[in-house]
C-alpha positions as CSV (number, residue, x, y, z in Angstrom):
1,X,187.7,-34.4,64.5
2,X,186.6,-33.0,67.6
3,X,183.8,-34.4,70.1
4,X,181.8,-31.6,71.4
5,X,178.7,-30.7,72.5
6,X,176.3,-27.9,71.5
7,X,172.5,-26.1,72.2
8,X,171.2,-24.0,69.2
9,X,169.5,-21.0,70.8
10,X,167.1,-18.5,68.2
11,X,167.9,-21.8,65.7
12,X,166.1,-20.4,62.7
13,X,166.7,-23.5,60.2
14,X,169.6,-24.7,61.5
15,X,172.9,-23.0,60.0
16,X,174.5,-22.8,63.1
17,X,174.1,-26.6,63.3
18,X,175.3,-27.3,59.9
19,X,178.2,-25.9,60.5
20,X,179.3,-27.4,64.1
21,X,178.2,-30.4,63.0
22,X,180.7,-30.2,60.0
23,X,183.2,-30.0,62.5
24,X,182.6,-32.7,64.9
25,X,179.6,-30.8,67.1
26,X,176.7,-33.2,68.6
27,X,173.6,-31.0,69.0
28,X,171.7,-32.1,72.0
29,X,168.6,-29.5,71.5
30,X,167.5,-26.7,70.1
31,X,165.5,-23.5,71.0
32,X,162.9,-21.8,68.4
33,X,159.4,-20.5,68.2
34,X,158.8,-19.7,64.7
35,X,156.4,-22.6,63.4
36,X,157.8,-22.6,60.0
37,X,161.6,-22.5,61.5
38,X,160.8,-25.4,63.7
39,X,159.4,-27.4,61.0
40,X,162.5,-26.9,58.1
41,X,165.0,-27.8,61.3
42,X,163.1,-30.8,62.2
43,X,163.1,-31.9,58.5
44,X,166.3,-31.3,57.6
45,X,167.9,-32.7,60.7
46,X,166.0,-36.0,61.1
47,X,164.6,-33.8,64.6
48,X,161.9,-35.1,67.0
49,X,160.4,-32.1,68.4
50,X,161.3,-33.0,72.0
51,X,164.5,-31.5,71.1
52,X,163.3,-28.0,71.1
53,X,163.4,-26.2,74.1
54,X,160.7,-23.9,72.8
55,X,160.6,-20.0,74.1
56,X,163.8,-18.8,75.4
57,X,162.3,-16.4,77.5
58,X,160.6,-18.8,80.0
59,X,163.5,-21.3,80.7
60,X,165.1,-21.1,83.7
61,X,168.4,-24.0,82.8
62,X,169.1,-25.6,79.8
63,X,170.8,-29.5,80.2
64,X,175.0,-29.2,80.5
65,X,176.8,-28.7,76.9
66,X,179.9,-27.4,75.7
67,X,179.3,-25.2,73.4
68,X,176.5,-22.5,73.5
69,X,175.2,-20.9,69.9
70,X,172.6,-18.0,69.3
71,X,171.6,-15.6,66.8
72,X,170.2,-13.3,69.0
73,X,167.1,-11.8,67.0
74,X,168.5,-8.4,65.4
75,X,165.4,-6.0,64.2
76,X,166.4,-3.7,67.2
77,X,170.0,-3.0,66.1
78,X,169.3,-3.3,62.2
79,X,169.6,0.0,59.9
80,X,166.7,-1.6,58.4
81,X,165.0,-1.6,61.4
82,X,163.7,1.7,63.8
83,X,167.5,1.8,65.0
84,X,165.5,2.3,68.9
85,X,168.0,-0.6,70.7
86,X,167.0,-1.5,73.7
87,X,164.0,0.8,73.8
88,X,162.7,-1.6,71.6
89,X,161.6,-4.6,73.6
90,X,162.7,-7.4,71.4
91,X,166.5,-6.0,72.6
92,X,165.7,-7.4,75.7
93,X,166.0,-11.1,74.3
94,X,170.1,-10.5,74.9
95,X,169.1,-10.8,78.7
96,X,167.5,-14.1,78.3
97,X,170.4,-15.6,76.3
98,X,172.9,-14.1,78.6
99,X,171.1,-15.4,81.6
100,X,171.3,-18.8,80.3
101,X,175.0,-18.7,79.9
102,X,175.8,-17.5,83.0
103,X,173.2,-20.2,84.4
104,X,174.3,-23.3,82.7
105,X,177.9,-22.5,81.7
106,X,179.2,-23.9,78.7
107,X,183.2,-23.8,77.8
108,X,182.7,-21.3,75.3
109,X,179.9,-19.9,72.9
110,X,179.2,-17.9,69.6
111,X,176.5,-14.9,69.5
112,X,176.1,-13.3,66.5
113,X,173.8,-10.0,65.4
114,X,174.3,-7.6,62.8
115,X,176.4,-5.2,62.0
116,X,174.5,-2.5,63.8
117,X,175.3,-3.9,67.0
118,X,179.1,-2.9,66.5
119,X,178.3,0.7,65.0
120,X,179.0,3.6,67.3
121,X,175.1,4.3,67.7
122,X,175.0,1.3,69.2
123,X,178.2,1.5,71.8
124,X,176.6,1.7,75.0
125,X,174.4,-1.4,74.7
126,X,177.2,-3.7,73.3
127,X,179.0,-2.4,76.5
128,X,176.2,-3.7,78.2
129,X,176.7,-7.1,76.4
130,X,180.0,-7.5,77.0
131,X,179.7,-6.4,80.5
132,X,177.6,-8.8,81.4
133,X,179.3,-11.5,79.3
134,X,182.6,-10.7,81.7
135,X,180.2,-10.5,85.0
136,X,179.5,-13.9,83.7
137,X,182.8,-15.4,84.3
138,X,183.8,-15.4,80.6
139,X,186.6,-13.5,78.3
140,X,185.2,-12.9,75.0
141,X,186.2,-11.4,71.4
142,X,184.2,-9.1,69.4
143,X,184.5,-9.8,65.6
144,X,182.6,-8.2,62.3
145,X,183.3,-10.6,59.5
146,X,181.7,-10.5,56.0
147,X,180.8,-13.7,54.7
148,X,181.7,-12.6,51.3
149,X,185.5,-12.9,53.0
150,X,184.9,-17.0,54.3
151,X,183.0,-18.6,50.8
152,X,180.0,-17.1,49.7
153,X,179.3,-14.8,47.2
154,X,177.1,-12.3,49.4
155,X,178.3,-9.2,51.0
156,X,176.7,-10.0,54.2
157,X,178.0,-7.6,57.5
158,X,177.7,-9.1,60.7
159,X,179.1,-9.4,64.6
160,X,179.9,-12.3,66.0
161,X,180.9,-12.6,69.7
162,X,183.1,-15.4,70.7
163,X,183.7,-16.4,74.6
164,X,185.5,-19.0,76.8
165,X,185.2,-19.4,80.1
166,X,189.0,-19.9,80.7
167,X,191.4,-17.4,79.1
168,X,193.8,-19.8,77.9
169,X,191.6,-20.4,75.0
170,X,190.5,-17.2,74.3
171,X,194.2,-16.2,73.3
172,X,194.8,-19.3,71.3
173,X,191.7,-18.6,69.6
174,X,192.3,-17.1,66.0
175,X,190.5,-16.6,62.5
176,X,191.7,-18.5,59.7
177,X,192.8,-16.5,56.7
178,X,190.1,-14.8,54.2
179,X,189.4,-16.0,50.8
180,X,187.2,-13.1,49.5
181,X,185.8,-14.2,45.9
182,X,186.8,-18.2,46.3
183,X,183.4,-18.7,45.1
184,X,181.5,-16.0,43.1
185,X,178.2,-15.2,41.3
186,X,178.2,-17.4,38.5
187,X,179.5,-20.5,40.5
188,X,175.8,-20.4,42.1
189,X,173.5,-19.4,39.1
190,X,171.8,-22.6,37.3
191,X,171.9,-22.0,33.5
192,X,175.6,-20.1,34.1
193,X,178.9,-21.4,31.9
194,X,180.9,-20.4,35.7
195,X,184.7,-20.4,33.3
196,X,183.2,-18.3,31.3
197,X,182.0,-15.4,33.7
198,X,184.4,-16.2,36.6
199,X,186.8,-13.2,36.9
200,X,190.1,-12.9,38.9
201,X,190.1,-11.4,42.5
202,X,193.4,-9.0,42.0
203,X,190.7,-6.3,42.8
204,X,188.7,-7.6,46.2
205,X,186.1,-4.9,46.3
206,X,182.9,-4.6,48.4
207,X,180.0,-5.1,46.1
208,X,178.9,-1.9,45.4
209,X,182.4,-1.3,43.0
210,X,182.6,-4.6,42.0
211,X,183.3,-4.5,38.4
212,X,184.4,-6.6,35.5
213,X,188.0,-6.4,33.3
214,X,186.7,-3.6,31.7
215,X,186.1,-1.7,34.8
216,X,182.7,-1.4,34.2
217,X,180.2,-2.0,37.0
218,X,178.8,-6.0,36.7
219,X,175.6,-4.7,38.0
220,X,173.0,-1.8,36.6
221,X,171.2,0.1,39.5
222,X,167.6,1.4,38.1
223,X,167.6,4.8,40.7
224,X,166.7,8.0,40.1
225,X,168.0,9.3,42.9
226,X,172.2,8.2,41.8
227,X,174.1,8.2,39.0
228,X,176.6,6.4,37.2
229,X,177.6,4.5,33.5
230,X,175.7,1.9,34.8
231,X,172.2,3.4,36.7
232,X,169.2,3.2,34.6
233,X,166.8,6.4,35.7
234,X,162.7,6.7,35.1
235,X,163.7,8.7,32.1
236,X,166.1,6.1,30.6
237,X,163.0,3.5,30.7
238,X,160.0,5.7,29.1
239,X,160.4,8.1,26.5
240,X,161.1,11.5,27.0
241,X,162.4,14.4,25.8
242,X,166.1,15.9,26.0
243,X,164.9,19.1,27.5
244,X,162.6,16.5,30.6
245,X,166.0,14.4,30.9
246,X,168.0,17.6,31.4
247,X,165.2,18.8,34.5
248,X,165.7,15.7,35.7
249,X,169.3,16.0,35.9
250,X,168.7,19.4,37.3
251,X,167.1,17.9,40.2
252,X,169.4,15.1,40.5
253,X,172.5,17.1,40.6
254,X,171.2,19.8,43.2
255,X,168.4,17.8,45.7
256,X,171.2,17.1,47.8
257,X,172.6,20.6,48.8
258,X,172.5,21.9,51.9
259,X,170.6,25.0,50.6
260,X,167.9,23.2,50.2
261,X,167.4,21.6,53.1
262,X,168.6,19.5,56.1
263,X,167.4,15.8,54.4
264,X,170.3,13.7,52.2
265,X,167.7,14.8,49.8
266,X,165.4,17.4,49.6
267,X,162.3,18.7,46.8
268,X,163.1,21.7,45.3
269,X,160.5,24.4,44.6
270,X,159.5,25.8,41.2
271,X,161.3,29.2,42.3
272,X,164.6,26.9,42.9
273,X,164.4,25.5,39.5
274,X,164.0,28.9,38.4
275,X,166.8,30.0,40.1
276,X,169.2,27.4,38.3
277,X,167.6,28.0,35.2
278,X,165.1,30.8,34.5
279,X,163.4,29.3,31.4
280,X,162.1,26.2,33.4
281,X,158.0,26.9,33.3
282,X,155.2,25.1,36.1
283,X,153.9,23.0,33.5
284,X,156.8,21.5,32.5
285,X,157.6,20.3,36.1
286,X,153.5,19.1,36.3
287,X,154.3,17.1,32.7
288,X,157.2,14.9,34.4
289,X,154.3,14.7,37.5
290,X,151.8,13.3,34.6
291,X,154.7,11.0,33.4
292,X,155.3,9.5,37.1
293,X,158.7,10.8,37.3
294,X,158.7,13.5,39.5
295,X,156.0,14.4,42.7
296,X,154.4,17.4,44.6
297,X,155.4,17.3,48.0
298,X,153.6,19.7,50.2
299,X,156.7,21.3,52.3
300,X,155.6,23.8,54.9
301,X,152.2,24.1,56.9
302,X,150.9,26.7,59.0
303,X,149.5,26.2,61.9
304,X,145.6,27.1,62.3
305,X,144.3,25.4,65.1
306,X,144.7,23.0,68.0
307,X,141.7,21.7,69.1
308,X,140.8,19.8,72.7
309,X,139.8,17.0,71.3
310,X,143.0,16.4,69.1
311,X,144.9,13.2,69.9
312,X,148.2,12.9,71.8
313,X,150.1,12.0,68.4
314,X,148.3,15.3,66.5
315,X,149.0,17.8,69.7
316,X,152.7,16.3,69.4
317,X,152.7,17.0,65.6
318,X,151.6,20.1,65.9
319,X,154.3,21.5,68.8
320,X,156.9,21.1,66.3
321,X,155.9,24.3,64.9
322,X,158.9,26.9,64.7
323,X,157.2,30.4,64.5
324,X,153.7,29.1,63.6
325,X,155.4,27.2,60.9
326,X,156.2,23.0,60.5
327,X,158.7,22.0,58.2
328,X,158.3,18.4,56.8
329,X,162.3,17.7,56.9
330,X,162.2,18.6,60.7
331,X,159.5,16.5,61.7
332,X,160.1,13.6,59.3
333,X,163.7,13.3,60.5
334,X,162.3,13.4,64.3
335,X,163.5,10.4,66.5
336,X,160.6,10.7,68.2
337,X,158.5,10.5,64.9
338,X,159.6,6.9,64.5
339,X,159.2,6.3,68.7
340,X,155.9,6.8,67.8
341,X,155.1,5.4,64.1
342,X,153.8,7.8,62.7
343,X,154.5,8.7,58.8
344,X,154.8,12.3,58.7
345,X,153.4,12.9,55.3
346,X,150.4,11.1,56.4
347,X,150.3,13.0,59.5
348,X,150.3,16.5,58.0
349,X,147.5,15.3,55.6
350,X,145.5,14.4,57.8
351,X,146.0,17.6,60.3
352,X,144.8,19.9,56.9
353,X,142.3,17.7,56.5
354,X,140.5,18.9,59.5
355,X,142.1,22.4,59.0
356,X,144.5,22.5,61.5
357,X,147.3,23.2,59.5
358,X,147.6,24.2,55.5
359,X,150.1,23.4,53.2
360,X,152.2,27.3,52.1
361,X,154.8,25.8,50.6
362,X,154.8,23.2,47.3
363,X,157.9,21.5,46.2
364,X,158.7,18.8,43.7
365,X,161.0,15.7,44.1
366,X,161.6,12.9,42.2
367,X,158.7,10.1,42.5
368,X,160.9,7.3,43.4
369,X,162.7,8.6,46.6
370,X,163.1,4.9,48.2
371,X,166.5,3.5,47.1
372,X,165.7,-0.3,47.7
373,X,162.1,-0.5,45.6
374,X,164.3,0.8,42.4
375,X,162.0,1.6,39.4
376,X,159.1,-0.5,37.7
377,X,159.7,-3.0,40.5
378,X,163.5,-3.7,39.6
379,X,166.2,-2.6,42.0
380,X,169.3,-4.1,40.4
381,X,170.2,-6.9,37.5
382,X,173.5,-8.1,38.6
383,X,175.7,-9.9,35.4
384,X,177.1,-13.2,35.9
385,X,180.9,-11.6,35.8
386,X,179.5,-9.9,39.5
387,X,181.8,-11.4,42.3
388,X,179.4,-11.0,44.7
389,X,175.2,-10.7,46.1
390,X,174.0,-8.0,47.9
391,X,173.1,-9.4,51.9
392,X,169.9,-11.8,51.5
393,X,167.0,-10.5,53.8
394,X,163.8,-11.8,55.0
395,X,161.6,-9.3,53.2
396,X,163.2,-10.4,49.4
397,X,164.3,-7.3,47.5
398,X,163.9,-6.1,44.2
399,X,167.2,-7.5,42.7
400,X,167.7,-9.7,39.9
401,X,170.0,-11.9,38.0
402,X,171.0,-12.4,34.4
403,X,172.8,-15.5,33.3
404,X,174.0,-13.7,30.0
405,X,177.2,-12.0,29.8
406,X,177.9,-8.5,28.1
407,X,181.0,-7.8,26.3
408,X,181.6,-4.2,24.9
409,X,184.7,-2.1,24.6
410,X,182.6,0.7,25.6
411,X,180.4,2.3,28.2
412,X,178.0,3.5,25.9
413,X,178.1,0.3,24.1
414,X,177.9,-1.9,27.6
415,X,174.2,0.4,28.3
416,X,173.2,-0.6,24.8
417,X,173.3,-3.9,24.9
418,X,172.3,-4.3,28.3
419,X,169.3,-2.5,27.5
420,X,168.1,-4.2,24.5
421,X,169.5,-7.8,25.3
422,X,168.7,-7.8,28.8
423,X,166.7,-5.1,30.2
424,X,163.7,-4.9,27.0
425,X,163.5,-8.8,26.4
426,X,163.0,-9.7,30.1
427,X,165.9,-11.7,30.1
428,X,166.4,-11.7,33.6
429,X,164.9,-13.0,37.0
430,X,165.0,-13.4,40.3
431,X,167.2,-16.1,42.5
432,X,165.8,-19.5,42.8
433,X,165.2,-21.1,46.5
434,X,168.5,-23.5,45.4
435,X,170.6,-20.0,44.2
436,X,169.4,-18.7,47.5
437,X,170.8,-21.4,49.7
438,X,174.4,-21.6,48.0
439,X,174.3,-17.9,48.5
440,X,174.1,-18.4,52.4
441,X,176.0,-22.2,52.2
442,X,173.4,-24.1,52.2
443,X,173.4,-27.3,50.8
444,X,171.0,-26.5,47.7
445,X,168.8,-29.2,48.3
446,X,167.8,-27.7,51.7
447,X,164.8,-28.5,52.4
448,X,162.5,-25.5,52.7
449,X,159.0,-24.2,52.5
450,X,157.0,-24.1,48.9
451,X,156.8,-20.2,48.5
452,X,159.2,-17.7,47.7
453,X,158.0,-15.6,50.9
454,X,158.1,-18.6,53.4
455,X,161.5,-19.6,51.7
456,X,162.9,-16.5,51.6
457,X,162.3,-15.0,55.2
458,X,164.1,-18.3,56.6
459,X,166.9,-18.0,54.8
460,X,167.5,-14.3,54.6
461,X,167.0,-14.8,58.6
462,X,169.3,-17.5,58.8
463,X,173.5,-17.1,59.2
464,X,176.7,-18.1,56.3
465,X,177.4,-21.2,56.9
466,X,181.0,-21.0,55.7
467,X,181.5,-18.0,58.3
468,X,180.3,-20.2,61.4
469,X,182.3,-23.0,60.5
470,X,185.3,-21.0,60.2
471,X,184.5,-19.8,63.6
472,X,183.7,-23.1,65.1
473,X,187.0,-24.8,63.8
474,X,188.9,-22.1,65.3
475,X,187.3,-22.8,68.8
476,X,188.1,-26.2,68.3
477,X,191.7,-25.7,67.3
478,X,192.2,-23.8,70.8
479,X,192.6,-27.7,72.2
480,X,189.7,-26.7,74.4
481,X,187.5,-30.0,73.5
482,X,190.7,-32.4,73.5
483,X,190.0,-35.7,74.8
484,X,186.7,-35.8,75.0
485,X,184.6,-38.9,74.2
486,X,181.7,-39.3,71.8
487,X,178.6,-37.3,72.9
488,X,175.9,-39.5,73.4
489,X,172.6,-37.5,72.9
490,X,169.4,-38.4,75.2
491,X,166.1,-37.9,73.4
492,X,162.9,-36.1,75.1
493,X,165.0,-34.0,77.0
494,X,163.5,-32.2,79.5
495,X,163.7,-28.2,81.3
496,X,162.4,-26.1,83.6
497,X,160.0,-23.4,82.3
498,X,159.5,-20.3,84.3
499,X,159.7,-16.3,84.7
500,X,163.2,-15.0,83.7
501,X,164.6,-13.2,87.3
502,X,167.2,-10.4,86.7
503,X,170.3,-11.4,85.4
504,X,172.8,-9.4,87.3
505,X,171.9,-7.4,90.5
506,X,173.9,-4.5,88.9
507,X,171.6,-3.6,86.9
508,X,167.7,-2.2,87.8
509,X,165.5,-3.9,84.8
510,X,164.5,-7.1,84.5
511,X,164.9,-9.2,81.4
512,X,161.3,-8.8,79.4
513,X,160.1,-12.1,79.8
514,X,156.9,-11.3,76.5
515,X,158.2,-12.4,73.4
516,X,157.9,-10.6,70.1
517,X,157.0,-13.8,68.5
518,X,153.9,-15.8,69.3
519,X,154.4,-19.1,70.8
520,X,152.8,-22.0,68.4
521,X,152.3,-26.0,67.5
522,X,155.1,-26.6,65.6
523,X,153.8,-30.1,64.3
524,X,151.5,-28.7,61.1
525,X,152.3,-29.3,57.5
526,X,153.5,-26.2,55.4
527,X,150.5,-26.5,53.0
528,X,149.0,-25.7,56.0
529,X,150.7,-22.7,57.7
530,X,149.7,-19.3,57.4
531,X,151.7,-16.6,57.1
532,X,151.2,-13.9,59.7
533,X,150.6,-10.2,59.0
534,X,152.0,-7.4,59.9
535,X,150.0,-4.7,62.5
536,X,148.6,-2.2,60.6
537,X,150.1,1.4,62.3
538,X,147.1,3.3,62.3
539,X,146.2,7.2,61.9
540,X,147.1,9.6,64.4
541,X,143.7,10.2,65.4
């Protein structure tokens, strides 16, 4: 086994450290500012808090090591983030980490960030990145792995940049073999007979088609916005008629046509309905409204008035008028909406409020338009026979898991007896904190925080193990730690705090030295920790 040296930069609860330790890594510190972060790593590594560096942005060195890690905070390139990249501030945190490297220069290191970071979008700051990395002396790959390929049953998407500062090792470095479905769903649910679930991989699929011998989907989607043998819809749940399913289907086959608007999918109006089928009446739209299935959605506004004493957001709302008119699937697909937070729907209600602008145009859409909530709080119930976990996130998600298996011959037959075995008794749940940490590779007796939301935002921000270690023991079969002795660590180490100069003269802006999370005492017990809440956006007003 290798003897190595590493720092753990943006350390979360420690995956990266599980894994290089697995593989013959000594940590000799850590950097991480999230209270309840600081507190699992400390508890599950035996950690004195003098080992954490503390806030990336104000050290100017870090002590001499061989191997660098980070997991560069990713909100700016996320798709479930604003998608604003480095006009979003917390972006910035790349300059910090690349400053450090170049500063202190280890013999190799592994960033990782999600998938965003690779998408084309995205191109010209991971240029950026990588042009710095090479300014910094060091030849680096750029790989987007899914864990569900290296030992884990999640589908989980990200980038991970691997350097050397010589060459020599860069092209001896290479990724061991994938393994897609080595360990699937039921091998991590408690209360599971795995055998009797486990399926063969002959078909490695991504999630979303992952199916069971049959070739029926091992998952049921409750949407109203899809559809499929295996999506429950609004009007599958609460009873209704065959002539309100067949409107909804209406809706559900035509919402997406470019005819009716410029969104992926847009409300139709009751002269649309009419126009696909002329016996469709107001009220019978306004009775699916009264049911919760369906929703008004005020379409286009005039434009009335702009006042002096408007705000900058409403004056901005309101020069998106074409011809006098604003059309909610221009302004609510505006960049510049989300530069500025606004909600548009909101926006416009409050504009007619004060008269400014009136709603001329009334559309209805189904009430449920946000894919990830799903219906009556339930996204998806994934079977036991499902090879694999959609990506754990920090927010939780509406999914569930049932620990019975279906057997049918038939489609129909496979809906029925979800529904009344599954579905109507309840008989399903969400993941557990240990489910959660096999998911990621986790030993399952990770210690972590008492509540699900604590619990969960650590480990849906943390890394796969399996995919680090796969990464690290490839960096360590390059030959590039040979011979080297045992690391003896020194305890209370000590660095060098200070503003964060400009990495690279080529380029004008400094690194943003204000962190987007708040500094604090990392010695308090969890019982004791509050959760902190979220900024409240505001009206436009």
């Amino acid at each position: 086994m290798a003897n190595f040296s590493f720092i753990d930069l943006f350390a979360g609860i420690g995956g990266f450290r599980l894994a290089l330790q697995s593989v013959g890594g000594t940590c000799i510190g850590f950097s991480e500012i999230a209270p309840d972060a600081i507190n699992t790593y400390c508890l599950n590594f035996k950690e004195d808090e003098s080992a954490n560096f503390g806030d990336i942005t104000k050290l100017k060195t870090l002590p001499d090591h061989d191997l660098m890690t980070a997991g560069v905070p990713c909100q700016s390139w996320s798709i479930a983030g604003k998608n604003l990249g480095f006009d979003d501030d917390r972006g910035q945190l790349w300059n910090d980490t690349l400053y450090l490297l170049n500063k202190v220069r280890p013999k190799a290191f592994i960033f990782e960030n999600v998938k965003g970071l690779a998408d084309p979008r995205n191109a010209k700051a991971l240029e950026y990145i990588l042009e710095r990395i090479k300014q910094a002396g060091y030849h680096a790959t750029v790989n987007v792995l899914n864990a569900y390929d290296y030992g884990v049953p999640q589908t989980r998407i990200r980038i991970y940049i691997v350097g050397f500062k010589e060459k020599k090792y860069l092209d001896k470095f290479i990724l061991a073999p994938t393994t897609p479905g080595c360990i699937q769903l039921s091998n991590v649910l408690d209360g599971c007979d795995a055998k009797e679930c486990r399926q063969s991989n002959e078909n490695n699929a991504r999630w979303s088609l992952s199916c069971n011998e049959k070739g029926f989907n091992d998952y049921f989607l409750f949407n109203d916005l899809r559809n499929g043998n295996t999506t429950i819809h609004s009007w599958d749940i609460q009873e209704t008629t065959e002539r309100q399913k067949n409107i909804c289907y209406l809706l559900l086959k035509n919402r997406r046509k470019d005819k009716y608007g410029n969104l992926d999918g847009n409300p139709l109006s009751l002269n649309h309905f009419q126009e696909l089928d002329p016996s469709i009446k107001k009220d019978e739209l306004e009775n699916l409204v009264e049911k919760g299935i369906l929703k008004r959605v005020s379409y286009l506004y005039k434009v009335y008035e702009i006042s002096d004493d408007l705000s900058d957001n409403a004056r901005w709302i309101l020069s998106q008028a074409k011809d006098g008119i604003i059309n909610f699937d221009t302004l609510k697909s505006s960049k510049e909406l989300k530069k500025r937070k606004l909600n548009a729907q909101d926006a416009l209600f409050a504009l007619a409020t004060i008269g400014a602008v009136k709603c001329i145009e009334e559309r209805y859409d189904f009430k449920n338009t946000k894919i990830s909530t799903g219906l009556a709080g339930v996204n998806r119930i994934f079977l036991p026979t499902c090879k694999i976990y959609p990506t754990l996130v920090a927010s939780d998600t509406n999914d569930y898991v049932t620990t019975e298996n279906i057997k049918a011959d038939s489609i129909e037959d496979f809906r029925t007896k979800f529904m009344e075995s599954i579905y109507r008794t309840g008989n399903y749940r969400q993941i557990s904190k240990q489910e959660a940490c096999r998911i990621q590779g986790f030993p399952a007796d990770y210690i972590l925080p008492p509540t699900r939301a604590r619990w969960m935002k650590l480990i849906g921000n943390s890394v796969a193990v399996p995919v680090v270690k796969m990464l690290a023991k490839a960096i360590v079969n390059t030959g590039i730690f040979e011979g080297q002795e045992k690391i003896t660590v020194r305890k209370k180490l000590q660095t060098i705090q200070s503003d964060l100069p400009s990495l690279f003269k080529d380029y004008g802006e400094n690194p943003v030295t204000k962190n987007f999370i708040v500094h604090d005492n990392s010695n308090i017990n969890y019982s004791k920790v509050n959760q902190k809440q979220e900024e409240s956006e505001g009206n436009i007003f």
